[in-house]
PDB file of N, CA, C and O in Angstrom:
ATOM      1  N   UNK A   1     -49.257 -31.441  89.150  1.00  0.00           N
ATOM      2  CA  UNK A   1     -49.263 -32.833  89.541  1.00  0.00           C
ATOM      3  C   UNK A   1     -50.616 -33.455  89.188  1.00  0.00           C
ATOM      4  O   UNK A   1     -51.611 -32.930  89.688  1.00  0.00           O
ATOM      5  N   UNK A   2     -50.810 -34.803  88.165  1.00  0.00           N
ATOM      6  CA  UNK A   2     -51.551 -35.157  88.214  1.00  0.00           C
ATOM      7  C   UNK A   2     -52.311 -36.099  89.678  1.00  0.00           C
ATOM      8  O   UNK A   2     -51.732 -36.718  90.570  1.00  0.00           O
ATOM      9  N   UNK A   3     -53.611 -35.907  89.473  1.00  0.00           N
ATOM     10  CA  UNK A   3     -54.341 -36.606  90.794  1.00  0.00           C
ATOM     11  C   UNK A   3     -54.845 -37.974  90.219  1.00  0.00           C
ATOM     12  O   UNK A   3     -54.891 -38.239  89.018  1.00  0.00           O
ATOM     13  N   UNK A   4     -55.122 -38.593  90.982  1.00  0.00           N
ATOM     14  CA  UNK A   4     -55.238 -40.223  90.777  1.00  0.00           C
ATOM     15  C   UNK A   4     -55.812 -40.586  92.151  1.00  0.00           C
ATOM     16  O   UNK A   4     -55.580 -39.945  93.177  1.00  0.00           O
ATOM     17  N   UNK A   5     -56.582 -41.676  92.070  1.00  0.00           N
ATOM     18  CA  UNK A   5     -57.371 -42.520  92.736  1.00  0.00           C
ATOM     19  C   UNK A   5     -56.400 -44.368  92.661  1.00  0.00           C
ATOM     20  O   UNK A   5     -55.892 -45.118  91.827  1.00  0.00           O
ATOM     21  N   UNK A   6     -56.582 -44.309  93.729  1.00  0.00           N
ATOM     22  CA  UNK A   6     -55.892 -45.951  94.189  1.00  0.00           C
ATOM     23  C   UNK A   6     -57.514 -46.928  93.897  1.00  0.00           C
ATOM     24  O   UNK A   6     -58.584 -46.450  94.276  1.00  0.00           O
ATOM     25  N   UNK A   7     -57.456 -47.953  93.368  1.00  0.00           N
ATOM     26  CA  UNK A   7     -58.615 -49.036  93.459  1.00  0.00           C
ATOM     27  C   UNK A   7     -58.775 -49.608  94.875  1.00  0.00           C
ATOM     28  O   UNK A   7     -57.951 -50.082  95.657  1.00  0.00           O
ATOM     29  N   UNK A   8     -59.782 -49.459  94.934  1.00  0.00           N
ATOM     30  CA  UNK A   8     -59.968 -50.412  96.238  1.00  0.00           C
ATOM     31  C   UNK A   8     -60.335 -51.489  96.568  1.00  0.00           C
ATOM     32  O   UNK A   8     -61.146 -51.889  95.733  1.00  0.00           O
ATOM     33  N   UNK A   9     -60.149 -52.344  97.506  1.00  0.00           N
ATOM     34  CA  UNK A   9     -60.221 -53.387  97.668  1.00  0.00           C
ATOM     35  C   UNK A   9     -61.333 -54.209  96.885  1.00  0.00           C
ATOM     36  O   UNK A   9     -61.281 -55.217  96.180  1.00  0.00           O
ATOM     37  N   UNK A  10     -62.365 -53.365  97.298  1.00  0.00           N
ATOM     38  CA  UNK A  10     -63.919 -53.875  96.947  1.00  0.00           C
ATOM     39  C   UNK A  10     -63.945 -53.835  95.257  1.00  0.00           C
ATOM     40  O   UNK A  10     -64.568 -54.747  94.714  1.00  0.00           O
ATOM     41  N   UNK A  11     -63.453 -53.066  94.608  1.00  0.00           N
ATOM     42  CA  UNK A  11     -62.662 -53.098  93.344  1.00  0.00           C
ATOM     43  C   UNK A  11     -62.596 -53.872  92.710  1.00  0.00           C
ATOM     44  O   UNK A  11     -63.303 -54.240  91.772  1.00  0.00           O
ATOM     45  N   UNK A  12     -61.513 -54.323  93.243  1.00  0.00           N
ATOM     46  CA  UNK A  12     -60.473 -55.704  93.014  1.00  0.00           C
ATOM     47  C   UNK A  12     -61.452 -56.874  92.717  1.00  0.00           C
ATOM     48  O   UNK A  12     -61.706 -57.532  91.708  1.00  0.00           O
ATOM     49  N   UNK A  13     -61.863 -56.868  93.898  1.00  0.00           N
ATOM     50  CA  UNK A  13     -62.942 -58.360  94.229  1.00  0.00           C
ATOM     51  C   UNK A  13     -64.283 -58.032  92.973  1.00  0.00           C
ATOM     52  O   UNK A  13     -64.797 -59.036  92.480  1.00  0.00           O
ATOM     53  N   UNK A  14     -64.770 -56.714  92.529  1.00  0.00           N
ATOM     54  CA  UNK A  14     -65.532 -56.919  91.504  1.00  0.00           C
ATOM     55  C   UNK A  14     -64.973 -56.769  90.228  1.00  0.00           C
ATOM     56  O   UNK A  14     -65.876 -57.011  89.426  1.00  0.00           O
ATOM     57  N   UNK A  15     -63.852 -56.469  89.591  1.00  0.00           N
ATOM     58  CA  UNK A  15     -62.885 -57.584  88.854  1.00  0.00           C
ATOM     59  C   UNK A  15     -62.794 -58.750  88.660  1.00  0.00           C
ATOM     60  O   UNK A  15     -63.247 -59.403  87.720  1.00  0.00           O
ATOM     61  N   UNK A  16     -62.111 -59.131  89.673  1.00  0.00           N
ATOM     62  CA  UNK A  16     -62.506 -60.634  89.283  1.00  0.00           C
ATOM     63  C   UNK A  16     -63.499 -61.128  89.382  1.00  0.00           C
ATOM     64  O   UNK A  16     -63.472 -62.291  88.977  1.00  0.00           O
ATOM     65  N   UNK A  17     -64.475 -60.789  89.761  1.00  0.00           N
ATOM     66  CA  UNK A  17     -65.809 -61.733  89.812  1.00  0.00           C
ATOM     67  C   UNK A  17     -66.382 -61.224  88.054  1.00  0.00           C
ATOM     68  O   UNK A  17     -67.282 -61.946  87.625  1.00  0.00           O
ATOM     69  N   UNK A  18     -66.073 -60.468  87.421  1.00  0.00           N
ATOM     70  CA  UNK A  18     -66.349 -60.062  85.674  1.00  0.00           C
ATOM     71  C   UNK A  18     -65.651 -60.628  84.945  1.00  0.00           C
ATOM     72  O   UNK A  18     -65.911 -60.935  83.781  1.00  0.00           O
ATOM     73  N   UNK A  19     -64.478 -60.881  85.658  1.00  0.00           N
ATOM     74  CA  UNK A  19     -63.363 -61.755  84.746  1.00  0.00           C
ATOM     75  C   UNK A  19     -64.042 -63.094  84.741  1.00  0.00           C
ATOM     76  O   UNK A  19     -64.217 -63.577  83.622  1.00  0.00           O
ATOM     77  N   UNK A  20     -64.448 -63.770  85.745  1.00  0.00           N
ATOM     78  CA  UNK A  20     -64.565 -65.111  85.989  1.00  0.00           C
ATOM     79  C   UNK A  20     -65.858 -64.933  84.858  1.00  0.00           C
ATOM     80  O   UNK A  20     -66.063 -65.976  84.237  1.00  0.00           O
ATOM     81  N   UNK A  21     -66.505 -64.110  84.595  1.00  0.00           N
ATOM     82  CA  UNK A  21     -67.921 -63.851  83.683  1.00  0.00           C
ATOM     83  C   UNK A  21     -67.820 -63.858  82.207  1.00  0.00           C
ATOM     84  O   UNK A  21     -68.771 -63.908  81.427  1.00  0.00           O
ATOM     85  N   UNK A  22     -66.154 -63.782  81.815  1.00  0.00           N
ATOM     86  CA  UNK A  22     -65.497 -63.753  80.387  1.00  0.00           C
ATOM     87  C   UNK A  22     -65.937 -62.448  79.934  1.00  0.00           C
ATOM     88  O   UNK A  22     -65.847 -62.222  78.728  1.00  0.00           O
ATOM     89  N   UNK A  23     -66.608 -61.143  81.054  1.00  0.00           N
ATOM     90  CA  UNK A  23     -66.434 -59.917  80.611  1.00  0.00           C
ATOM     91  C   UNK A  23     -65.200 -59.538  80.154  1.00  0.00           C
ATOM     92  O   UNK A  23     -64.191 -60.051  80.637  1.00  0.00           O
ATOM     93  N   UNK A  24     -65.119 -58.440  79.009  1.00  0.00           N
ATOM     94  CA  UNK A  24     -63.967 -57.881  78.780  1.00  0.00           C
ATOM     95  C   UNK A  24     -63.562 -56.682  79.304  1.00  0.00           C
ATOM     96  O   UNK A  24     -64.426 -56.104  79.963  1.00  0.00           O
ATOM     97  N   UNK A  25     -62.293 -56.033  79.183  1.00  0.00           N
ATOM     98  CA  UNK A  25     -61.515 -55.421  80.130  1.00  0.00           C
ATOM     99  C   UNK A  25     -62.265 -53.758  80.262  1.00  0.00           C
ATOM    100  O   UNK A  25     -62.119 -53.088  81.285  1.00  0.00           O
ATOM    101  N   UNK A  26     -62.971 -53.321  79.197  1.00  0.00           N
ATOM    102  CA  UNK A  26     -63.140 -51.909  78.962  1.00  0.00           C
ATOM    103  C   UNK A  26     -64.500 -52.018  79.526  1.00  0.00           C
ATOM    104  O   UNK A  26     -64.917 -51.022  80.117  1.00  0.00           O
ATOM    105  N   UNK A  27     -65.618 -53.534  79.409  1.00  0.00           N
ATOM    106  CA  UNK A  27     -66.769 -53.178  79.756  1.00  0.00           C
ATOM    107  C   UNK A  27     -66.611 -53.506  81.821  1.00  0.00           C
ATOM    108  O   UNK A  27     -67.570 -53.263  82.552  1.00  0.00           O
ATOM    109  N   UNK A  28     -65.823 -53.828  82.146  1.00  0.00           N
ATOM    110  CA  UNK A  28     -65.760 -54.009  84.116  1.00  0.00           C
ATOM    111  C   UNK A  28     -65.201 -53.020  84.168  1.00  0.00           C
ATOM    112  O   UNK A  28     -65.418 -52.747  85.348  1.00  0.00           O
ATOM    113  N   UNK A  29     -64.103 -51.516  83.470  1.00  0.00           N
ATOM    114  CA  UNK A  29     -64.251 -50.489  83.670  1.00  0.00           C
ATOM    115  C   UNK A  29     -65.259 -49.754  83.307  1.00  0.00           C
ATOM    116  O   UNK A  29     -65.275 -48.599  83.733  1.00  0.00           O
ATOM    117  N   UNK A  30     -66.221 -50.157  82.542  1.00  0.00           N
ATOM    118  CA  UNK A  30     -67.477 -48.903  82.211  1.00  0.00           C
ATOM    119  C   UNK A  30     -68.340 -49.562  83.939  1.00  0.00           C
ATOM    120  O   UNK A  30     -68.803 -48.721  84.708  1.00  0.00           O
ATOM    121  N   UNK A  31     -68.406 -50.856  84.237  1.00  0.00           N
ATOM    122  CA  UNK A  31     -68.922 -51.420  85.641  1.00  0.00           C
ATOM    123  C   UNK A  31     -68.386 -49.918  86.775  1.00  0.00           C
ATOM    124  O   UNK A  31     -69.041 -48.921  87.081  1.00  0.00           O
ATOM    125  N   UNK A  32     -67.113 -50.276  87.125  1.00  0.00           N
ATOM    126  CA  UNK A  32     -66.291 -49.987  88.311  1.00  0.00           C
ATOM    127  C   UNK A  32     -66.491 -48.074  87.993  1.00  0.00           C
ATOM    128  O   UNK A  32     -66.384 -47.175  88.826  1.00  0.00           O
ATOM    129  N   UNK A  33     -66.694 -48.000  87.031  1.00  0.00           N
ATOM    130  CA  UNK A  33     -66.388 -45.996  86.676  1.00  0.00           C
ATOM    131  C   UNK A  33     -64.854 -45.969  86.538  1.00  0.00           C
ATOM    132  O   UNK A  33     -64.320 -45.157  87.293  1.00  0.00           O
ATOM    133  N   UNK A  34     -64.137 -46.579  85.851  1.00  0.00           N
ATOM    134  CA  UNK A  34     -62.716 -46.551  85.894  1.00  0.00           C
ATOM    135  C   UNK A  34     -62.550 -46.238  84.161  1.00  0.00           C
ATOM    136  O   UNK A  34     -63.277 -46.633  83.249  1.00  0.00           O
ATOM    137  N   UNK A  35     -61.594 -45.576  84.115  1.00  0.00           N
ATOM    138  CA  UNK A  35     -60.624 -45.536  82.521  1.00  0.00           C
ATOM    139  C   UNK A  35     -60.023 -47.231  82.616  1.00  0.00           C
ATOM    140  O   UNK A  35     -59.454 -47.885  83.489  1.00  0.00           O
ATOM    141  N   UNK A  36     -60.548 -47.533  81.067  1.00  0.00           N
ATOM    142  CA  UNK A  36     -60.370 -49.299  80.561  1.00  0.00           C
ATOM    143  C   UNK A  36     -58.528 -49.516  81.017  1.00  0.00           C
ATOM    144  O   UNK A  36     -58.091 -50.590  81.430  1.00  0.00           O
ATOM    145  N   UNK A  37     -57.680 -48.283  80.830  1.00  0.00           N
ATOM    146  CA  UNK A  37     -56.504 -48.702  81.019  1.00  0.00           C
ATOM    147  C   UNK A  37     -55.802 -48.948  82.434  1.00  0.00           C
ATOM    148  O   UNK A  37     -54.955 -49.791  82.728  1.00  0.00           O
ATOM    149  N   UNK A  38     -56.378 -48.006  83.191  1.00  0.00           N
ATOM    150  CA  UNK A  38     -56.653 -48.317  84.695  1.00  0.00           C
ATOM    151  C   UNK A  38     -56.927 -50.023  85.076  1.00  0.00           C
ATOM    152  O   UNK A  38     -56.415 -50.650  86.003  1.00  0.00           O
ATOM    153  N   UNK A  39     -57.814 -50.480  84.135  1.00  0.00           N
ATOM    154  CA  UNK A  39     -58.446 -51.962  84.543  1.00  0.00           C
ATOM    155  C   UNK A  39     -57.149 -52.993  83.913  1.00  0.00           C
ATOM    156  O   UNK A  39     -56.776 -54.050  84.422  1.00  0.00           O
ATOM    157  N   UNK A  40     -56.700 -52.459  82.887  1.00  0.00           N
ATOM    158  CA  UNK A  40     -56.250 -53.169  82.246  1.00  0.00           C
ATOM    159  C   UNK A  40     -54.421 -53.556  82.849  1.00  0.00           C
ATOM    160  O   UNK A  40     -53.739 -54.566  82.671  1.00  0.00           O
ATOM    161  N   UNK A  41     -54.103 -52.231  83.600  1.00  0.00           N
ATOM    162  CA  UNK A  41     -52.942 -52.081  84.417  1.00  0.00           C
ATOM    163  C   UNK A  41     -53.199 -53.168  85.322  1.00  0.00           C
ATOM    164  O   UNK A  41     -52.661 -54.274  85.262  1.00  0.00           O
ATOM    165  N   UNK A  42     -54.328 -52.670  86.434  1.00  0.00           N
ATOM    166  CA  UNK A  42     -54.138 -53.795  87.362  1.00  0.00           C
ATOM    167  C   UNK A  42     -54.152 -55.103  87.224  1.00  0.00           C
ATOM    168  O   UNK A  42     -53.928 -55.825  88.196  1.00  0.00           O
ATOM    169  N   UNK A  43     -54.372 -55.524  86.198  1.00  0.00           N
ATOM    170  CA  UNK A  43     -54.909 -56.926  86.071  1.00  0.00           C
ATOM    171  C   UNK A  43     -53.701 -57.268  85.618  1.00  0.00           C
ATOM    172  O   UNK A  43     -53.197 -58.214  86.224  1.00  0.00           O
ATOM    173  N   UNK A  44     -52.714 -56.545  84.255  1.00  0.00           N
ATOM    174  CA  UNK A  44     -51.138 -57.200  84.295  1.00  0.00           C
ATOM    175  C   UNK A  44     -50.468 -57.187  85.249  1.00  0.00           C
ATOM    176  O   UNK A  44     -49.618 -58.064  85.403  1.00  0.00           O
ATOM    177  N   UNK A  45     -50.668 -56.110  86.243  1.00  0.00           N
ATOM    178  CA  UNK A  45     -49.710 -56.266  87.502  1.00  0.00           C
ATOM    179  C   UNK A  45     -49.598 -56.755  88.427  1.00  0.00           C
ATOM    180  O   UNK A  45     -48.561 -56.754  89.091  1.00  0.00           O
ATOM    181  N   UNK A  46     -50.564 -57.266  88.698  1.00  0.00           N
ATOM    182  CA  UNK A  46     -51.273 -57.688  89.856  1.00  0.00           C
ATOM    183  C   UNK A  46     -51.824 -59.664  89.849  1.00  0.00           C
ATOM    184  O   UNK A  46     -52.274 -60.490  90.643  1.00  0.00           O
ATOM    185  N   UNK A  47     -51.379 -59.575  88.318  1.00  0.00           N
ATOM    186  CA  UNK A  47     -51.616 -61.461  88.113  1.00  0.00           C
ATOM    187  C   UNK A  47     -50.451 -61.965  88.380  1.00  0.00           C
ATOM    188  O   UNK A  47     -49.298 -61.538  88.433  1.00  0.00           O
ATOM    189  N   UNK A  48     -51.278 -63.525  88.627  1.00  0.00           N
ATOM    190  CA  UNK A  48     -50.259 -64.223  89.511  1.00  0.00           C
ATOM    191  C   UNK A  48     -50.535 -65.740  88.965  1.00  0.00           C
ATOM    192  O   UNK A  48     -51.654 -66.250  88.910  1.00  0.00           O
ATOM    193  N   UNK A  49     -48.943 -66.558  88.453  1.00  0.00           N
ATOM    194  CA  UNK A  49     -49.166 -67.746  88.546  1.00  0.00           C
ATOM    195  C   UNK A  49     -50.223 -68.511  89.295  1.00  0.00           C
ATOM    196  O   UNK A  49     -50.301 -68.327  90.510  1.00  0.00           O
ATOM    197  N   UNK A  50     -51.232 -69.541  88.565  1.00  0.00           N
ATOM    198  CA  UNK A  50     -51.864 -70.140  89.079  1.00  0.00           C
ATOM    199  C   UNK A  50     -51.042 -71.072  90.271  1.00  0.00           C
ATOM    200  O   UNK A  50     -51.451 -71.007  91.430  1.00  0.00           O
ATOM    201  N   UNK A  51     -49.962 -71.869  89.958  1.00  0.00           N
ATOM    202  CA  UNK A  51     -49.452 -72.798  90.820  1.00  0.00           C
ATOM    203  C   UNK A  51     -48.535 -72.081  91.362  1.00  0.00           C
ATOM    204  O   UNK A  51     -47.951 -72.807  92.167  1.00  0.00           O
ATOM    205  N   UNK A  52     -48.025 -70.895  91.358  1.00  0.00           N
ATOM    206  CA  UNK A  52     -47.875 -69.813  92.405  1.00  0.00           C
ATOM    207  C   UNK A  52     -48.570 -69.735  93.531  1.00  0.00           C
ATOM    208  O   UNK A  52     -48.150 -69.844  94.683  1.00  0.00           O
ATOM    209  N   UNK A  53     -50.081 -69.464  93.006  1.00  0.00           N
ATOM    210  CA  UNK A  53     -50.713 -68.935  93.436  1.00  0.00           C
ATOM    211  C   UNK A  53     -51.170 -70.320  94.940  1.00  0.00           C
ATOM    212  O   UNK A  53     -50.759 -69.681  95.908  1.00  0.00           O
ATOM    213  N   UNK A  54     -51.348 -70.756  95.132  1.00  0.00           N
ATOM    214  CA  UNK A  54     -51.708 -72.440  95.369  1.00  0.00           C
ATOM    215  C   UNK A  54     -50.414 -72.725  95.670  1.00  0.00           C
ATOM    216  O   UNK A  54     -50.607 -73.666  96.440  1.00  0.00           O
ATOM    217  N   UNK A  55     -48.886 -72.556  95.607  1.00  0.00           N
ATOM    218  CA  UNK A  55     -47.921 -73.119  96.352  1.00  0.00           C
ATOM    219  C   UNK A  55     -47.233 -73.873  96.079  1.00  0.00           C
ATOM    220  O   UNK A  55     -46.401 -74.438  96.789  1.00  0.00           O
ATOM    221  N   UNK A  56     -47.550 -74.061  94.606  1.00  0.00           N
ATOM    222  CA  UNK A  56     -46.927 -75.417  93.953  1.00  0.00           C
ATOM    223  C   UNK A  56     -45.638 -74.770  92.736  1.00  0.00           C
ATOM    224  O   UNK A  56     -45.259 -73.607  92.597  1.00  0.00           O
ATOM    225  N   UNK A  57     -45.267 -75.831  92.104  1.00  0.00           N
ATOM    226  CA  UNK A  57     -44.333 -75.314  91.530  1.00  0.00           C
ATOM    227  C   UNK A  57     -44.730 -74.877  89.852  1.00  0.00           C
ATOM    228  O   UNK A  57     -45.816 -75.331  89.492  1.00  0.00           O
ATOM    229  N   UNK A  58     -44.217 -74.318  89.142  1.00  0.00           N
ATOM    230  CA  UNK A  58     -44.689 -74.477  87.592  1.00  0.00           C
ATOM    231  C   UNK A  58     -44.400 -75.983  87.218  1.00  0.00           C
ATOM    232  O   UNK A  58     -43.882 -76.657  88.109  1.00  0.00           O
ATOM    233  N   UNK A  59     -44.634 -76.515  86.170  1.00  0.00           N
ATOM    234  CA  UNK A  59     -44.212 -77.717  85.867  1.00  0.00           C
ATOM    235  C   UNK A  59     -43.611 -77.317  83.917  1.00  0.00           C
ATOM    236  O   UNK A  59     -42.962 -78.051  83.172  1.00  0.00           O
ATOM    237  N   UNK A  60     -44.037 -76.245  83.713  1.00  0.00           N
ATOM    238  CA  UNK A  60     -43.571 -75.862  82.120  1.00  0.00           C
ATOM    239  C   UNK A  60     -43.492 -74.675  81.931  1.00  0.00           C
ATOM    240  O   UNK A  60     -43.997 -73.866  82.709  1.00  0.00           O
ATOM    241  N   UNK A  61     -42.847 -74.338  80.864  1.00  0.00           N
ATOM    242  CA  UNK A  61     -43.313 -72.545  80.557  1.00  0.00           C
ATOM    243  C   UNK A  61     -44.130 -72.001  80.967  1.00  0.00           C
ATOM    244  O   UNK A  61     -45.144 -72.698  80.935  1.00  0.00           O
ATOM    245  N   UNK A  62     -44.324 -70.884  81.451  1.00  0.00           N
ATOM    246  CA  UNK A  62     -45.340 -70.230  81.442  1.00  0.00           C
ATOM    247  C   UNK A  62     -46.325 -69.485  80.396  1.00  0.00           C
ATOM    248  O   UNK A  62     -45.814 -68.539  79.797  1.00  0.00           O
ATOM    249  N   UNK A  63     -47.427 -69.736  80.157  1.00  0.00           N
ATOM    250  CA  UNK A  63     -48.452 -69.566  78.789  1.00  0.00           C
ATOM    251  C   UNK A  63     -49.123 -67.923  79.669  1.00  0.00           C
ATOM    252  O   UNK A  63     -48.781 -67.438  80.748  1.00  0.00           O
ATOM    253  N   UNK A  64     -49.988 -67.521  78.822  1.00  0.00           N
ATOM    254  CA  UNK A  64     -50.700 -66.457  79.120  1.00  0.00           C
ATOM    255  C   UNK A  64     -51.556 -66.737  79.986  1.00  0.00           C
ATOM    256  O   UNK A  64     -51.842 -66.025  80.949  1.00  0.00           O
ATOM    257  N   UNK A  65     -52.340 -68.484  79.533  1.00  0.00           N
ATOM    258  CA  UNK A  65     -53.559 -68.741  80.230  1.00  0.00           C
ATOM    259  C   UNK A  65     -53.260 -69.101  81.776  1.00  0.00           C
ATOM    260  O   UNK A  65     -54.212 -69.151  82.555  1.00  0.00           O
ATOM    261  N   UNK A  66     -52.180 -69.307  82.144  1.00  0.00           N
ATOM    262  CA  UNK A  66     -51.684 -70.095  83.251  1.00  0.00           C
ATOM    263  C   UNK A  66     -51.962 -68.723  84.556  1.00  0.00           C
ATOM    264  O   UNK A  66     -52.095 -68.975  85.753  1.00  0.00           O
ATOM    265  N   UNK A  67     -51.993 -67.530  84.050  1.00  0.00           N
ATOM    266  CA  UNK A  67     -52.101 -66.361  84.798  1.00  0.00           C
ATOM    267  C   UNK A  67     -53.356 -66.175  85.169  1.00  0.00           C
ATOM    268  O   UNK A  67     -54.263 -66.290  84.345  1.00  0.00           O
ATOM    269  N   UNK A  68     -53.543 -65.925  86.198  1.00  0.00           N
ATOM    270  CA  UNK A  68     -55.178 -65.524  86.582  1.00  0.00           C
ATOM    271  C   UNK A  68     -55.099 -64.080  88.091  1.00  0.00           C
ATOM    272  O   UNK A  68     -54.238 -64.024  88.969  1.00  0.00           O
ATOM    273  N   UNK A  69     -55.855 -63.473  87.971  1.00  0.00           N
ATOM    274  CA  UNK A  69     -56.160 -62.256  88.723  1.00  0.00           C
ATOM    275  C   UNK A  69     -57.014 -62.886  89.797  1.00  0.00           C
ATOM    276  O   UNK A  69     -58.035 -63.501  89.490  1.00  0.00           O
ATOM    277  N   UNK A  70     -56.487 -62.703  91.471  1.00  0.00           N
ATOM    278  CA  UNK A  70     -56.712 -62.871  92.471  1.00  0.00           C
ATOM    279  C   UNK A  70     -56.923 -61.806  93.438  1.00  0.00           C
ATOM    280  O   UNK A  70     -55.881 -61.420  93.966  1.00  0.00           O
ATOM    281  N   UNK A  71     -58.022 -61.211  93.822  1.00  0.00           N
ATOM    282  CA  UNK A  71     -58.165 -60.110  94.317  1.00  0.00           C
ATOM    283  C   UNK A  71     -57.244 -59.655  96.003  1.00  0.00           C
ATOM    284  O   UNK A  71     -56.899 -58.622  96.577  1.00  0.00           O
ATOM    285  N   UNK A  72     -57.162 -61.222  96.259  1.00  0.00           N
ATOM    286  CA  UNK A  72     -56.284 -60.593  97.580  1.00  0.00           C
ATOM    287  C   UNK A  72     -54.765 -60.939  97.387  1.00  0.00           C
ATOM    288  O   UNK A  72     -53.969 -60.848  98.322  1.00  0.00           O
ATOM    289  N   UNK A  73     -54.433 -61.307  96.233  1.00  0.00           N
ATOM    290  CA  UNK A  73     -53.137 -61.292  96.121  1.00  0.00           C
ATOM    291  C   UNK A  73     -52.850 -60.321  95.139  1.00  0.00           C
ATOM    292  O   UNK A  73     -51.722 -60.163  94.672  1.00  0.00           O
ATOM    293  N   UNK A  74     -54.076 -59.514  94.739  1.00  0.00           N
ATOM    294  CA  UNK A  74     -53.719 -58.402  94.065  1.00  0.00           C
ATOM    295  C   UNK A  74     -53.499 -57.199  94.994  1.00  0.00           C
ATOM    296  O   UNK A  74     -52.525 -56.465  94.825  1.00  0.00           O
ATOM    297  N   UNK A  75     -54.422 -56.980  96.008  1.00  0.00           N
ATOM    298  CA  UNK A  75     -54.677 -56.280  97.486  1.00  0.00           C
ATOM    299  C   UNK A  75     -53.186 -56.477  98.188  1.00  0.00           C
ATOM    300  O   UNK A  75     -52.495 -55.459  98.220  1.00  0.00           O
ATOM    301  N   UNK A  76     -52.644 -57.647  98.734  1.00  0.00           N
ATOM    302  CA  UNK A  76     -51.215 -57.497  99.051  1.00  0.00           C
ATOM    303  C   UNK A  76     -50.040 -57.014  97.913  1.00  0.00           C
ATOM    304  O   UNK A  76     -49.094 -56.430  98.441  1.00  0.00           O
ATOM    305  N   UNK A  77     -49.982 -57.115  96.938  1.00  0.00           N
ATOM    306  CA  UNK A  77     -49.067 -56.567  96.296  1.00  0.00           C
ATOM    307  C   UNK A  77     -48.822 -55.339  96.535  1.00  0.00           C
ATOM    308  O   UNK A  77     -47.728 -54.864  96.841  1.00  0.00           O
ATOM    309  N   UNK A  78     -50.371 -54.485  96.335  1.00  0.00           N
ATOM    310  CA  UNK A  78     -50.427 -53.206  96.548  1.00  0.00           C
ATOM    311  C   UNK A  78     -50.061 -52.573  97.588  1.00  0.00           C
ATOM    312  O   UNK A  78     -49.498 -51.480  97.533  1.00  0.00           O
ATOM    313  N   UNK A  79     -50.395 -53.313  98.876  1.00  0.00           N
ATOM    314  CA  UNK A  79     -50.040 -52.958  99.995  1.00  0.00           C
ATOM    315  C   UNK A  79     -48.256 -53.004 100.102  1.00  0.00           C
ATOM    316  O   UNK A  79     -47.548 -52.092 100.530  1.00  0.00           O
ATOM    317  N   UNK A  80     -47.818 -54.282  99.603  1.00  0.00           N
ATOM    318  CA  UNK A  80     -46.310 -53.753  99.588  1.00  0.00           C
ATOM    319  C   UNK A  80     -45.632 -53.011  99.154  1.00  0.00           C
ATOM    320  O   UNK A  80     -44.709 -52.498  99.786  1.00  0.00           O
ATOM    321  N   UNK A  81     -45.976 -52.702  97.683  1.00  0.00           N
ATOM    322  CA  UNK A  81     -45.891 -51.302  97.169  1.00  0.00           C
ATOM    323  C   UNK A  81     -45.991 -50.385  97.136  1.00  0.00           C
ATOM    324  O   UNK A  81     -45.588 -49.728  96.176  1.00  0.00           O
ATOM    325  N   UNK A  82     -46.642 -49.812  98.278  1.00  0.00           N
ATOM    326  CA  UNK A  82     -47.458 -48.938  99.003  1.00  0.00           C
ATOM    327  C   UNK A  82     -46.407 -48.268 100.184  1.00  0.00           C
ATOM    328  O   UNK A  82     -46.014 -47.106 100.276  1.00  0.00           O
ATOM    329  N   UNK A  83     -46.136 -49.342 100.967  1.00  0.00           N
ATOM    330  CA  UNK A  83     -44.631 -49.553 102.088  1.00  0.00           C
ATOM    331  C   UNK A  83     -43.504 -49.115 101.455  1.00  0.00           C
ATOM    332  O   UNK A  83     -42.887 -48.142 101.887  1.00  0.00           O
ATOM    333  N   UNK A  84     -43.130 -49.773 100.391  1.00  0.00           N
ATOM    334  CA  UNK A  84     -42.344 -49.944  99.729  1.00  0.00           C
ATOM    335  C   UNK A  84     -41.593 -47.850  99.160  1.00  0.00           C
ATOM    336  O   UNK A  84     -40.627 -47.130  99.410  1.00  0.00           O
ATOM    337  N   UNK A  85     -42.608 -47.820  98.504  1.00  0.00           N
ATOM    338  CA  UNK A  85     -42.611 -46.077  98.333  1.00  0.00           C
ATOM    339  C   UNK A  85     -43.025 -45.168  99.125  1.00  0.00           C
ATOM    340  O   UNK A  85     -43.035 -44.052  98.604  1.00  0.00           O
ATOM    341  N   UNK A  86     -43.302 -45.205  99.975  1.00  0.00           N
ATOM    342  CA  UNK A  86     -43.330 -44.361 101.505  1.00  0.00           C
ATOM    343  C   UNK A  86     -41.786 -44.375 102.153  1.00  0.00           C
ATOM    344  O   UNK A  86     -41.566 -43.835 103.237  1.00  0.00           O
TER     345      UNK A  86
END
């Protein structure tokens, strides 16, 4: 069985604060001590419509840029997923 480490919260939150920096994905894993694909997982899985995000509705397609990484709505996902497979 492979072993694995969960990100943690504190993680998360220094993620996005590298993202918001226009760091790229492999150098906030050389930051965090993480494998780049590790960084690169959470951040597709874990993004969330901006006007999602805020409560509102989309108003058009959804673009790439419209997605942004939110550390505590990345933190609850996990946690449901977490429930979820237990």
């Amino acid at each position: 069985m492979i072993n694995y480490k969960h990100l943690w919260e504190k993680e998360r939150e220094i993620i996005y604060v590298w993202l918001q920096m226009y760091l790229k994905q492999y150098q906030i894993a050389k930051i965090i001590n993480r494998h780049p694909s590790t960084v690169c997982r959470e951040i597709k899985r874990n993004r969330c419509l901006l006007s999602i995000a805020f409560n509102n509705k989309p108003k058009e397609k959804c673009k790439d840029e419209n997605y942004h990484y939110l550390p505590e709505k990345a933190q609850n996902k996990y946690k449901k997923r977490k429930i979820i497979s237990w």
